[in-house]
Biopython code that builds the backbone (N, CA, C, O; Angstrom):
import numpy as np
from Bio.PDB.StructureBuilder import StructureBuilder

atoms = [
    (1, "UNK", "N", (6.617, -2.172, 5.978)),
    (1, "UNK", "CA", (6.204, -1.117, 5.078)),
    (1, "UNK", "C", (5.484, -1.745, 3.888)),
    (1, "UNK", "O", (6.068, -2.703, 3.382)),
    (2, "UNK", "N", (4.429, -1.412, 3.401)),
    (2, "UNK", "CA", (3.732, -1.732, 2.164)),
    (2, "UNK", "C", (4.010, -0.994, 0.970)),
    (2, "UNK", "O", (3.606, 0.156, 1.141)),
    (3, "UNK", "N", (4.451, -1.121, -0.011)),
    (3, "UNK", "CA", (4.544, -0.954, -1.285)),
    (3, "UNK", "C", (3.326, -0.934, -2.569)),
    (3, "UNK", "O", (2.596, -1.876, -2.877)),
    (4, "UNK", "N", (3.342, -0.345, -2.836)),
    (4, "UNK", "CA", (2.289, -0.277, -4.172)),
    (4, "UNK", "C", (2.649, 1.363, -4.859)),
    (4, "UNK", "O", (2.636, 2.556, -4.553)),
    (5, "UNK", "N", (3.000, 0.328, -6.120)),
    (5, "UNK", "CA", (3.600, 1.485, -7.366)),
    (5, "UNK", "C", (2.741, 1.596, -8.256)),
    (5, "UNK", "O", (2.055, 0.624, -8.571)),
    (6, "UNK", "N", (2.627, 2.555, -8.728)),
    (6, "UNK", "CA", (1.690, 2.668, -10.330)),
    (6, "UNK", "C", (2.824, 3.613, -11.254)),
    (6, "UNK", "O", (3.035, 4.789, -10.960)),
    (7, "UNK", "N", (3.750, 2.695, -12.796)),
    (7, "UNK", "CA", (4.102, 3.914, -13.356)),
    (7, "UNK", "C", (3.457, 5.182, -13.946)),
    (7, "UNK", "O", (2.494, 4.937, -14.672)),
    (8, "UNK", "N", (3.648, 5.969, -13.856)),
    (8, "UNK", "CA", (2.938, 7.272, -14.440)),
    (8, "UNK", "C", (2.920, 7.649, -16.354)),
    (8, "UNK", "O", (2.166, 8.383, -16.992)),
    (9, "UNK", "N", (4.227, 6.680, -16.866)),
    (9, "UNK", "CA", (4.250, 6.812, -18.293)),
    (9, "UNK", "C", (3.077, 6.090, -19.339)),
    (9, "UNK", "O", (2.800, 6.636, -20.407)),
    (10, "UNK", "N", (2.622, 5.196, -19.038)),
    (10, "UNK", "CA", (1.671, 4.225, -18.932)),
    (10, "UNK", "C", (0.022, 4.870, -18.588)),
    (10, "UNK", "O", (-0.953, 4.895, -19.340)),
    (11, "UNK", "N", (0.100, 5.151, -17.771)),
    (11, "UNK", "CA", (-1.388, 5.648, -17.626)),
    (11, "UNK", "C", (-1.621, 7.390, -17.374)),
    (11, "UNK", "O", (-2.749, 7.845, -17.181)),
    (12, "UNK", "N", (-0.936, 7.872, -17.393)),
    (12, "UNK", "CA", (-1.183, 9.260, -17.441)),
    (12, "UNK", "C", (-0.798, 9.948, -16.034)),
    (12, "UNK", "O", (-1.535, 9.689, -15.082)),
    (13, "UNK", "N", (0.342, 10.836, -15.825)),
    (13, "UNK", "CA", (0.921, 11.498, -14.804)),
    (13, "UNK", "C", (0.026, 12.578, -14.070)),
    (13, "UNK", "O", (0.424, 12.852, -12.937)),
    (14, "UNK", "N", (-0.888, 13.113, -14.416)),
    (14, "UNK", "CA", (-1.809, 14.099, -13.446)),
    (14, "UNK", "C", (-2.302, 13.498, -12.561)),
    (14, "UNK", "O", (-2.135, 13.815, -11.384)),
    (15, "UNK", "N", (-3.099, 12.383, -12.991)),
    (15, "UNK", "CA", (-4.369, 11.618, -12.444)),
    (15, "UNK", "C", (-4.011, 10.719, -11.783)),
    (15, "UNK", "O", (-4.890, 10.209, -11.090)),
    (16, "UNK", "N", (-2.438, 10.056, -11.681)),
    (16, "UNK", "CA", (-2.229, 8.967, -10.798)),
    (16, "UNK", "C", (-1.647, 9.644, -10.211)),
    (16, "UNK", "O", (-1.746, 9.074, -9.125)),
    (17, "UNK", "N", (-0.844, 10.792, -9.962)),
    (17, "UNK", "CA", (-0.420, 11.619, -9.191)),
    (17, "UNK", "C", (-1.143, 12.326, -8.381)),
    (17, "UNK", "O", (-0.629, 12.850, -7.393)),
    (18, "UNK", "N", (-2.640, 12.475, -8.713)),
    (18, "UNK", "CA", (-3.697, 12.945, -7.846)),
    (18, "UNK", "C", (-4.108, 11.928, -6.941)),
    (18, "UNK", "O", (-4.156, 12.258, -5.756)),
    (19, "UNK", "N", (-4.500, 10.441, -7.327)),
    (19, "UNK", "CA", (-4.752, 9.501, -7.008)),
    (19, "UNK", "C", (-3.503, 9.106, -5.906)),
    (19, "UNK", "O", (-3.749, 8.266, -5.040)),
    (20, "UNK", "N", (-2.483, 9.589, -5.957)),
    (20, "UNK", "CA", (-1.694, 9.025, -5.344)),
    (20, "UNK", "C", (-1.439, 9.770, -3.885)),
    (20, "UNK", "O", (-1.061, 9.238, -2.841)),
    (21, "UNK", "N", (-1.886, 11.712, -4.223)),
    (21, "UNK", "CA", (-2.097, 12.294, -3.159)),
    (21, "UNK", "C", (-3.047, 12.226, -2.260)),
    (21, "UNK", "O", (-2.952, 12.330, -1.037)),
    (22, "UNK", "N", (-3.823, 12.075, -2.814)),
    (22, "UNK", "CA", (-5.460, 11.188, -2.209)),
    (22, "UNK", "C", (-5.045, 10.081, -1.104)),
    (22, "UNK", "O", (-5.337, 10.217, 0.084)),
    (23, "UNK", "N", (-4.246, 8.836, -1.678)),
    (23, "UNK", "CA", (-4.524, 8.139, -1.019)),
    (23, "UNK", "C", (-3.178, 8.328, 0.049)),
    (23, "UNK", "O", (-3.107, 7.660, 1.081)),
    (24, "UNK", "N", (-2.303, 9.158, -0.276)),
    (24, "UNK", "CA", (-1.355, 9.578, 0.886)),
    (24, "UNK", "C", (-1.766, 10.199, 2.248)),
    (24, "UNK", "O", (-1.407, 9.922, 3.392)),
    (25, "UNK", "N", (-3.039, 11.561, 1.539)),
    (25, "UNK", "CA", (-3.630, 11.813, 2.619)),
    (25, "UNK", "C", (-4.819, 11.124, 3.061)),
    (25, "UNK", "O", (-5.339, 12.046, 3.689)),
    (26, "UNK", "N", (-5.439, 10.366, 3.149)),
    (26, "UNK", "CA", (-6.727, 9.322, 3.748)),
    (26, "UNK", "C", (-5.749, 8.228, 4.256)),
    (26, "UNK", "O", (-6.336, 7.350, 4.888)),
    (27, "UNK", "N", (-4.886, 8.116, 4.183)),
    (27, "UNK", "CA", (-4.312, 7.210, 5.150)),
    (27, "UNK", "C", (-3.898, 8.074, 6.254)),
    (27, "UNK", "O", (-4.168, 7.588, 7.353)),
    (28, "UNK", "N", (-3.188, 9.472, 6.288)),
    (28, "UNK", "CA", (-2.785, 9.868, 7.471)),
    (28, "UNK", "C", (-3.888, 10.153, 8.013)),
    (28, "UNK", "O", (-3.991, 9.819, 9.193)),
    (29, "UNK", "N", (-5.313, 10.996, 7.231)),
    (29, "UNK", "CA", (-5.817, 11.216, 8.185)),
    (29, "UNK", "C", (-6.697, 10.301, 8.899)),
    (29, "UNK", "O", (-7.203, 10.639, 9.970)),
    (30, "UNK", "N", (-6.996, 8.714, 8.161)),
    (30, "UNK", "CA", (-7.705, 7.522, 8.954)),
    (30, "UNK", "C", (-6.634, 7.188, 9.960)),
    (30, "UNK", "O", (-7.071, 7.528, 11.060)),
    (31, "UNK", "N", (-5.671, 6.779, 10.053)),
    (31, "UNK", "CA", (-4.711, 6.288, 10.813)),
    (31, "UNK", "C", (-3.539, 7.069, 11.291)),
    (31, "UNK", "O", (-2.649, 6.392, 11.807)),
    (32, "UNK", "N", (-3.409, 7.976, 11.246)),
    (32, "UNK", "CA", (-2.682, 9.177, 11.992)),
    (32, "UNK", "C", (-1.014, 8.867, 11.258)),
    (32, "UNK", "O", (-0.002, 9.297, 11.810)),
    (33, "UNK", "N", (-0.973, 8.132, 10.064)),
    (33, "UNK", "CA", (0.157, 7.514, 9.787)),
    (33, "UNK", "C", (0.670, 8.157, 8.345)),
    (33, "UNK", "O", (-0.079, 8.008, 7.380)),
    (34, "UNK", "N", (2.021, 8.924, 8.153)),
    (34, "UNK", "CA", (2.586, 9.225, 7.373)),
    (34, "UNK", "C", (3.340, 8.346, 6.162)),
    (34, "UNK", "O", (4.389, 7.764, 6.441)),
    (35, "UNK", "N", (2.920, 8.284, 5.143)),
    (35, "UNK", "CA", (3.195, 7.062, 4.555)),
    (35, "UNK", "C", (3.922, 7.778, 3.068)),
    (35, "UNK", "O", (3.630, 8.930, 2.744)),
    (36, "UNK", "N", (4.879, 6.933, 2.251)),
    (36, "UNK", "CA", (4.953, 7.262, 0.964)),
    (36, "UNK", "C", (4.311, 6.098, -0.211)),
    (36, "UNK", "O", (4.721, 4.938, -0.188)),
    (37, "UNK", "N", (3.395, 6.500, -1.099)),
    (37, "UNK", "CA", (2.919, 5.961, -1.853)),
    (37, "UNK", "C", (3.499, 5.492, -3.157)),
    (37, "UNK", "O", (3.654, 6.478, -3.877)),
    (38, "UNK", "N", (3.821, 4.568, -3.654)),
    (38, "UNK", "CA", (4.341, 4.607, -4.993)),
    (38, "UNK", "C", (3.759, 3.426, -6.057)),
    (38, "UNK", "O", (4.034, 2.227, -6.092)),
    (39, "UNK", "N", (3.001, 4.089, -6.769)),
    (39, "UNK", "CA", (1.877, 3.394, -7.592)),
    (39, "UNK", "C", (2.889, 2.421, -9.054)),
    (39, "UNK", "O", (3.553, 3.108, -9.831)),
    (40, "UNK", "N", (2.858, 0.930, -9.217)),
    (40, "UNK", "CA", (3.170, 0.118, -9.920)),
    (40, "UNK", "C", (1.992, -0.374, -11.210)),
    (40, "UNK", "O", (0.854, -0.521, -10.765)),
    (41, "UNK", "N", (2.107, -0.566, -12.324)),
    (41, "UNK", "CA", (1.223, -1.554, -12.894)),
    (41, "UNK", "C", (0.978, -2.820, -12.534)),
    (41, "UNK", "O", (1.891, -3.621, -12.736)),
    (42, "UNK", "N", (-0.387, -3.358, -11.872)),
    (42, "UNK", "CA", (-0.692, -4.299, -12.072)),
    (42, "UNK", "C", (-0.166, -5.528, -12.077)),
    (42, "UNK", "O", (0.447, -5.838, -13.098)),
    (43, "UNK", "N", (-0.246, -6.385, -11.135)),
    (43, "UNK", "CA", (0.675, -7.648, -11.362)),
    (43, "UNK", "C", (2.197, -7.612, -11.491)),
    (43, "UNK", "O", (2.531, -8.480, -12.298)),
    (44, "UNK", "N", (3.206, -6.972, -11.031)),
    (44, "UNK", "CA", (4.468, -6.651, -11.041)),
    (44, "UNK", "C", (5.019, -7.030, -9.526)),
    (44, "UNK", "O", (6.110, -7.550, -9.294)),
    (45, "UNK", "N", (4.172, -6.711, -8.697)),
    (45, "UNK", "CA", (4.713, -7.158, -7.419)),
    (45, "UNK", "C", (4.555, -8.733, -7.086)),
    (45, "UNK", "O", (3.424, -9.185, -7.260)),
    (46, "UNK", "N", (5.745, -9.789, -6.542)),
    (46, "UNK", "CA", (6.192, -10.202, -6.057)),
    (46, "UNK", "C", (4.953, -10.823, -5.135)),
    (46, "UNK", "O", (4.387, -10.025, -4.387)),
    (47, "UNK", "N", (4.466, -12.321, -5.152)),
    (47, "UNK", "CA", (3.355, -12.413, -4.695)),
    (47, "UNK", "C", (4.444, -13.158, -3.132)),
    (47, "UNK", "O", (5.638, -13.441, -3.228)),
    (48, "UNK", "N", (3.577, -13.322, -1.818)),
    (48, "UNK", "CA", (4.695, -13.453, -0.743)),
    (48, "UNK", "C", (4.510, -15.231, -0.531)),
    (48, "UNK", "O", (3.523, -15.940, -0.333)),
    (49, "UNK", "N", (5.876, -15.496, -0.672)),
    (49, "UNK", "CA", (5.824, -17.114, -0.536)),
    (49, "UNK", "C", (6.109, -18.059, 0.523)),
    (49, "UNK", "O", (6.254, -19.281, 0.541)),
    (50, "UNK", "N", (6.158, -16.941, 1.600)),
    (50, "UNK", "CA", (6.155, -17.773, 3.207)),
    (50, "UNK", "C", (4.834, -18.058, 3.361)),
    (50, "UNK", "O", (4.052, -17.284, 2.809)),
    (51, "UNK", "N", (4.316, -19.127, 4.075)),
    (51, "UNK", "CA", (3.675, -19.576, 4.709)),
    (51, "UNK", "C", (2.916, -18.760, 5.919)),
    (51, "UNK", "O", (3.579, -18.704, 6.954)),
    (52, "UNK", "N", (1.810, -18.208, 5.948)),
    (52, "UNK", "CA", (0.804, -17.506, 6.785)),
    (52, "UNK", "C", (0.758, -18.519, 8.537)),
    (52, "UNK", "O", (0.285, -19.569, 8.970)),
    (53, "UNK", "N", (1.407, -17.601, 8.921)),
    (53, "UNK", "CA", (1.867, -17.982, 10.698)),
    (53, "UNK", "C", (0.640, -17.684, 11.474)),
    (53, "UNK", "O", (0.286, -16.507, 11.414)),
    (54, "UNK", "N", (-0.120, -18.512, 12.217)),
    (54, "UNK", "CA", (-1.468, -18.623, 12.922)),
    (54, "UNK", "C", (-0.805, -18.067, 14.420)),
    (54, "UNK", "O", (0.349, -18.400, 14.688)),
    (55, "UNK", "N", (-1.476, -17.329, 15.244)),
    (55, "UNK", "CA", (-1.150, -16.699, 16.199)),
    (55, "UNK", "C", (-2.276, -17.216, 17.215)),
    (55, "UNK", "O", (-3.416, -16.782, 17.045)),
    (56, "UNK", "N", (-2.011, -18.183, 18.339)),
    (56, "UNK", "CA", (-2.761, -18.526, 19.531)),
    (56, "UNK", "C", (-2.560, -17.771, 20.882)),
    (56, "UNK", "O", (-1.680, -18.216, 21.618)),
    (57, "UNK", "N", (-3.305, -16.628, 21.320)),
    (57, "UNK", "CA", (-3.653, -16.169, 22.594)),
    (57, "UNK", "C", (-4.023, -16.985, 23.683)),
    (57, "UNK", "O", (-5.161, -17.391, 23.918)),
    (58, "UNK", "N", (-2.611, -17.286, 24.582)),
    (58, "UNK", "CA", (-2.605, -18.168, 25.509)),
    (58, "UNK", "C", (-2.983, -17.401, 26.883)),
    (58, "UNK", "O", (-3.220, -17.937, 27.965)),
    (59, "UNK", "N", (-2.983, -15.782, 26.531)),
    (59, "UNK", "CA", (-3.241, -14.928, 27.765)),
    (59, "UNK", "C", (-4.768, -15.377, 28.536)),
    (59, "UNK", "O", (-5.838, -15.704, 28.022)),
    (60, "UNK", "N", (-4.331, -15.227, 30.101)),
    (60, "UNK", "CA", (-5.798, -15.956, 30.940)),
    (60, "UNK", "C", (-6.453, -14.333, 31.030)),
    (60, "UNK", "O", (-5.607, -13.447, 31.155)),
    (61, "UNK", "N", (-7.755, -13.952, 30.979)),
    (61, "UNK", "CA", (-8.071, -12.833, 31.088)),
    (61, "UNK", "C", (-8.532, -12.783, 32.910)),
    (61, "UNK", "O", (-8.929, -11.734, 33.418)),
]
sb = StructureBuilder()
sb.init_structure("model")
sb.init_model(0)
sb.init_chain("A")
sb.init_seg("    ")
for serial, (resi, resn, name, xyz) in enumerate(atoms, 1):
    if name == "N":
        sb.init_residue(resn, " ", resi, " ")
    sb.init_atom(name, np.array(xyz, "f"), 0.0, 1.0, " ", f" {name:<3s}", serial, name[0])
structure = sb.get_structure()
């Protein structure tokens, strides 16, 4: 699941709340996928500190 918050006290509750319905619906309707959105300030999330795993396709076609 992906995460991304924006608080609403901070930048104004209509408009990131619009912004936030927006991008709830353009995701279901690009990708048929029901999602919940939750908008953070900037730099708050947790950058990911595992190591990026390379994936080799050994399948013979």
């Amino acid at each position: 699941m992906w995460v991304c918050e924006w608080g609403c006290e901070t930048f104004g509750c209509p408009v990131f709340r619009r912004l936030q319905h927006q991008l709830v619906e353009a995701i279901k309707q690009i990708l048929a996928l029901r999602v919940t959105v939750n908008l953070v300030e900037p730099q708050t999330l947790k950058r990911s500190e595992g190591k990026a795993k390379r994936v080799i396709d050994n399948r013979t076609t």
